[in-house]
N, C-alpha and C positions, 0 to 999 in steps of 0.2 A: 345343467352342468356344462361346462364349458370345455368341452371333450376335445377341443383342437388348441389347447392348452400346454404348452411339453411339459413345465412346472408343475403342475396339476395331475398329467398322464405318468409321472416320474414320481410323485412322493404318493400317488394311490399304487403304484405298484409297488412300491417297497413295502409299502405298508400289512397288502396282499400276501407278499411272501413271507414276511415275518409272522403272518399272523394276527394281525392287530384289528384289520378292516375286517367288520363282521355285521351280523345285522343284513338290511333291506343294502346299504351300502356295498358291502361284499356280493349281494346277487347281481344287484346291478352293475358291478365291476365283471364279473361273469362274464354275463350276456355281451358286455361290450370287447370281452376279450373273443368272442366268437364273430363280431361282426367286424372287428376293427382291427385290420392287422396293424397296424403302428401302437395301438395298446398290447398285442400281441407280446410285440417287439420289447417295448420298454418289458413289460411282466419277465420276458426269459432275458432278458440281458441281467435285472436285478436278482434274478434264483440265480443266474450263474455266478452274479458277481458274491453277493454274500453265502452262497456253499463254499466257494472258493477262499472267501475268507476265514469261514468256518475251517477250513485245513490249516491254512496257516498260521492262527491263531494257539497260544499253547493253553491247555485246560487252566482253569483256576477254579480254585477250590474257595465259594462266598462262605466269610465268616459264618459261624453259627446264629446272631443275632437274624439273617436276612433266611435260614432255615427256619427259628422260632417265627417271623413274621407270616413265612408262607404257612405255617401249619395252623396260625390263627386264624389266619384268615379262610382256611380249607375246613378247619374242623372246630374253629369257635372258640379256640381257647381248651377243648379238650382233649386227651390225648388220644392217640390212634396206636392200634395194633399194630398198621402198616408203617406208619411215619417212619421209623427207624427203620424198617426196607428198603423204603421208598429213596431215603438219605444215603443209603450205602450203596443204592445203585445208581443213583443221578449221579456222585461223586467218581464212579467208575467211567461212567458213560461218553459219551460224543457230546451230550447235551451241553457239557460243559461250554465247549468251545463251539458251540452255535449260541448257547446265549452271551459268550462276550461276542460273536460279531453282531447279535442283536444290537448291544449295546456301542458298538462302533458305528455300527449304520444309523442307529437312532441320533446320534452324535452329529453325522453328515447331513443330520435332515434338519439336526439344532431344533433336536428335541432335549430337554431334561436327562441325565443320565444321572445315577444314583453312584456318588463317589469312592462308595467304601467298595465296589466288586473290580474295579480296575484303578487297581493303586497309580498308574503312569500310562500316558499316553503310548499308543502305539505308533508307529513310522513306516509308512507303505507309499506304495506307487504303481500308477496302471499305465504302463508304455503302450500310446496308441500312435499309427501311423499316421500322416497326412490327413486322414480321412474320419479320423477321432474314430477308426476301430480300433478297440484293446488287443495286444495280444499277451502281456504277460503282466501279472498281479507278482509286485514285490514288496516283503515285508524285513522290516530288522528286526534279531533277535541275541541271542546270547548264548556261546554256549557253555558249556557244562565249566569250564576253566573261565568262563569273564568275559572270553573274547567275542568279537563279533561277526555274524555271519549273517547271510541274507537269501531267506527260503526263497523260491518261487519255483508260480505256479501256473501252467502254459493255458494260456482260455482257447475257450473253438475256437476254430478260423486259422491257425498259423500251420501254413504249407510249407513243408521243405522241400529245399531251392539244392538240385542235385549236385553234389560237389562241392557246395557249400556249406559256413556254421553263421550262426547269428552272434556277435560278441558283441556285451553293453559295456559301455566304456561310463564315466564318471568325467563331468568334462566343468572342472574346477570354476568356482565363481572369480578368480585372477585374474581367467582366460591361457591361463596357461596349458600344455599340451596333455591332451588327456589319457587317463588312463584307466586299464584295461581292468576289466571285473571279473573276466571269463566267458564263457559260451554258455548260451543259453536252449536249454532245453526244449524241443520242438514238440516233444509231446509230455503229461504228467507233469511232477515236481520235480526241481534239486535243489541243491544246493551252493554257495558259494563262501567261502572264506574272504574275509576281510582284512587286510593286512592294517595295524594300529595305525600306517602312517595314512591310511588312507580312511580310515573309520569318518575320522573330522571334516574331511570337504566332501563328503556325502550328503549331509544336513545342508549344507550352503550353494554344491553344486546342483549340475543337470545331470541328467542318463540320457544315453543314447544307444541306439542299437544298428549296427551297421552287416554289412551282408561281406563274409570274410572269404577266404579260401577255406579249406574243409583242415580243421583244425583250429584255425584263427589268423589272426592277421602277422606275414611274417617278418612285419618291420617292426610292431610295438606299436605302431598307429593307426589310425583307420586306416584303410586304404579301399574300401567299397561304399557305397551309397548308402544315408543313414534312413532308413526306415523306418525308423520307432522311435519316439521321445518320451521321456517321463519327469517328473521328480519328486524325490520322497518327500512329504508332506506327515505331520504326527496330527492323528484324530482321535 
């Protein structure tokens, strides 16, 4: 195996955490996560990154045809006492929303994704610093009226900077002057509202994250050092 690999060290660890690496293969990803801190590394940046998308992600409920599948293949074609438990409580659960980011991640690794459980692409973005460390996971979504908002979710590692806020600005494919998204959360999740006019050069722009006065910045423009870059991409 070619363990000085990053391609290699990066799609066995995703794999690891989904669950999918099993077998003589998963021991031996083990063992090398005990001797080799750089597979260490890739392992907990990929559980952080897909738990974290698991939150953001909204449950979906797979048709019934891909329930009838799974209990063919569990119980043969014959029916179970439990099955209909088993189905009223996946459908309540968490599980939901870790098996679509299953299916997002499997997407990013261009594997096969099975088209009937996510009707449309989803739209995210990981703002990393100079140093391609992340610090915040953002995705679009909808709310309840139509409109648009944009979760996020703060990964380790982001220190607050005393007196100061972090605000991501949206910095137009035009070139023209950018604008302001709001302040972003130094620890946990929030939220951000999206105004209509602004929804559409989201997709075409960049993000950026700039270090403001403690509030945000008081012209409407950056006026601190950008830190963070990102742009949303649909996976």
């Amino acid at each position: 195996m070619r363990y000085d690999d990053q391609n290699l060290r990066e799609m066995l660890a995703a794999e690891y955490v989904l669950g999918t690496l099993r077998g003589a293969a998963r021991r031996r990803y083990e063992k090398l996560l005990q001797a080799r801190p750089d597979w260490q590394q890739a392992h907990d940046w990929w559980a952080t990154r897909l738990h974290l998308l698991a939150q953001t992600a909204p449950a979906v409920a797979p048709p019934s045809r891909v329930w009838r599948g799974i209990e063919a293949r569990v119980y043969g074609g014959r029916p179970s006492l439990v099955s209909g438990w088993w189905r009223a409580f996946a459908l309540g659960s968490s599980t939901l929303a870790l098996a679509l980011a299953f299916l997002l991640a499997t997407n990013l690794l261009q594997k096969p994704v099975a088209p009937a459980v996510v009707t449309e692409p989803a739209t995210v973005a990981v703002l990393n610093n100079d140093q391609a460390k992340p610090a915040w996971l953002l995705s679009l979504a909808k709310d309840k009226s139509g409109k648009t908002e944009m979760r996020v979710v703060t990964l380790p590692g982001v220190a607050p900077v005393s007196g100061k806020s972090f605000e991501l600005w949206v910095l137009p494919a035009d070139k023209s002057a950018p604008v302001s998204l709001g302040l972003l959360p130094i620890e946990g999740t929030g939220l951000l509202h999206i105004a209509g006019d602004i929804a559409p050069i989201l997709k075409s722009g960049g993000l950026a994250v700039s270090l403001e006065p403690k509030g945000g910045s008081p012209t409407g423009q950056p006026t601190g050092a950008v830190l963070y870059q990102g742009k949303l991409a649909e996976i």
